[in-house]
C-alpha positions, 0 to 999 in steps of 0.5 A: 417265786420272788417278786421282782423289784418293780412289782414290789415298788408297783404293790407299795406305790398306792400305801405310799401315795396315802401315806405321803398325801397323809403326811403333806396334810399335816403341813398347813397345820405346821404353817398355821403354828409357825412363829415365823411369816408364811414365807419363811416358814416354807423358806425353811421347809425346803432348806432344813430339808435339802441336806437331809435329802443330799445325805441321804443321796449321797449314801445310796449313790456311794453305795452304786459306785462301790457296791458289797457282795451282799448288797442289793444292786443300785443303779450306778449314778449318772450325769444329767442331760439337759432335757433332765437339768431344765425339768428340775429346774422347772420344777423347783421353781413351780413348788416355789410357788406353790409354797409360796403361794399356799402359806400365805393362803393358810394364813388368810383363810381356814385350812380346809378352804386353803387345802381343798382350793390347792386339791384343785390341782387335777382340774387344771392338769386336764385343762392344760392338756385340753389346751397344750396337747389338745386332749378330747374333753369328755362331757362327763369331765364338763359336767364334772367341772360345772360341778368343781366351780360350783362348789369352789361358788359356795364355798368362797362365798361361805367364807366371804359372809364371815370375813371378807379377807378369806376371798384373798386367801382362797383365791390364793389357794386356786393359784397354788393348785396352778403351780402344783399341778406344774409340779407334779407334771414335771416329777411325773416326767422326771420319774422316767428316768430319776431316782426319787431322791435325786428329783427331791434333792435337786429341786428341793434345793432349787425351790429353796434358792427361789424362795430365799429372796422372796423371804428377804424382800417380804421381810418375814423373820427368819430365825425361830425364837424358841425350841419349839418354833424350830421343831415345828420348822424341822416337822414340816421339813422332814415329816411333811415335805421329806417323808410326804412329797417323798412317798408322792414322787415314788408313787407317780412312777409307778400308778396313773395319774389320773388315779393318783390325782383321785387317791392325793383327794385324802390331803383334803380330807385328813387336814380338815380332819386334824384342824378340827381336832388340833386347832378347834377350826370347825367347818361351817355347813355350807363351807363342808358342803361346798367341799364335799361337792368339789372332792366330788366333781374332781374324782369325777373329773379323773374318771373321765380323763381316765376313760378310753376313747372310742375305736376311731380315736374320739371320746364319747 
């Protein structure tokens, strides 16, 4: 017996998820090499990807309108509703900062900082439900995020004995974590009733409307000098935010947050990993310390966001 569709996207979603956080950690190192400022280059990696990704829909939306007899079914494309519009529209402006915000923290700290600082993300999610929708806190997640402060502690404190302009850089980080974590609320809930290119498209290119004047004003070049400074601007477009926020938002409709939150814990990991290989960026004993303890207390913190409450309705 065949599986049926959604089972089949249900069994990739988690190798989808790896190889999409796989795919986003080799964006810092992307931004790191660019010959332009940190603002356009995440300036382009949403603009060289947006017609790339409206090709790409516009192929797969052809093909719902006038399908072939041996062609697979496609959902045939509709309007959006408002409640749709305004979520896009969120959510491009919440990965406009994030972007922002992440590449001028790659820029003042190390990468494995900037990169474990933005993993934050999960941290913040619960936060925000604790405080929107008034979601029980579990001591287990307490004791969790103790342990998440204390390792951001360390670290931060780490990079300020070597430079003290790496404070600016991981503060930054942090607040790239806050619109993240933005982000993938709203494509969680986008994924209800859209296609994982149409999410990509219009928000890539609402994220890329926003970020066009911030680019202007920060007077960042826009215009690569080389051959090689355009392919480093075309790899964090398509392989980074095509291929790897790509896999992401198919993923998130198919696996629970809370565990998705736990696996997207590989960025971290392979973008320390590839500084240290790509560029020479060793990480010192208490800034890996600091780091172990923080991936730590965040798969910590989604165990406990995970468990289930008790019969009468309380967490333990």
């Amino acid at each position: 017996m065949k599986p049926k569709p959604l089972e089949l996207a249900s069994r990739f979603a988690f190798p989808a998820l790896i190889a999409g956080a796989i795919a986003i950690s080799f964006s810092p190192i992307f931004a790191r090499i660019s010959e332009l400022g940190p603002t356009a280059t995440a300036f382009h990696r949403v603009l060289l990807a947006t017609p790339m990704l409206w090709a790409f829909l516009a192929y797969t939306e052809g093909r719902a309108k006038s399908p072939s007899s041996s062609a697979k079914p496609v959902p045939a494309p509709r309007a959006l509703n408002r409640r749709e519009f305004w979520l896009l529209v969120f959510a491009g402006v919440a990965f406009a900062g994030d972007l922002g915000f992440w590449h001028w923290s790659i820029k003042l700290t190390s990468v494995a900082n900037s990169t474990l600082l933005a993993n934050l993300t999960p941290i913040f999610f619960t936060l925000t439900a604790w405080l929107i929708f008034r979601e029980r806190i579990r001591s287990l997640f307490l004791i969790a995020l103790l342990l998440a402060l204390g390792g951001v502690t360390v670290m931060v404190r780490a990079s300020f004995a070597i430079d003290s302009a790496h404070v600016w850089g991981d503060a930054l980080g942090i607040i790239t974590a806050v619109f993240y974590a933005a982000y993938l609320v709203s494509i969680k809930l986008l994924r209800e009733s859209l296609s994982t290119l149409r999410i990509m498209a219009w928000s890539t290119t609402i994220t890329a409307i926003c970020l066009f004047p911030v680019t202007i004003i920060s007077g960042n070049d826009l215009i690569a000098a080389t051959w090689a400074g355009w392919a480093v601007l075309i790899g964090i477009a398509w392989f980074s935010h095509i291929g790897g926020q790509g896999l992401i938002a198919f993923a998130l409709a198919h696996l629970p947050a809370a565990f998705s939150s736990i696996a997207l814990l590989v960025q971290p990991i392979a973008a320390a990993l590839l500084a240290w290989v790509i560029l020479g960026e060793a990480l010192e004993t208490l800034q890996a310390l600091g780091g172990v303890v923080v991936i730590f207390a965040i798969a910590l913190a989604r165990r406990a966001a995970s468990e289930p409450a008790t019969s009468d309705g309380t967490g333990r």
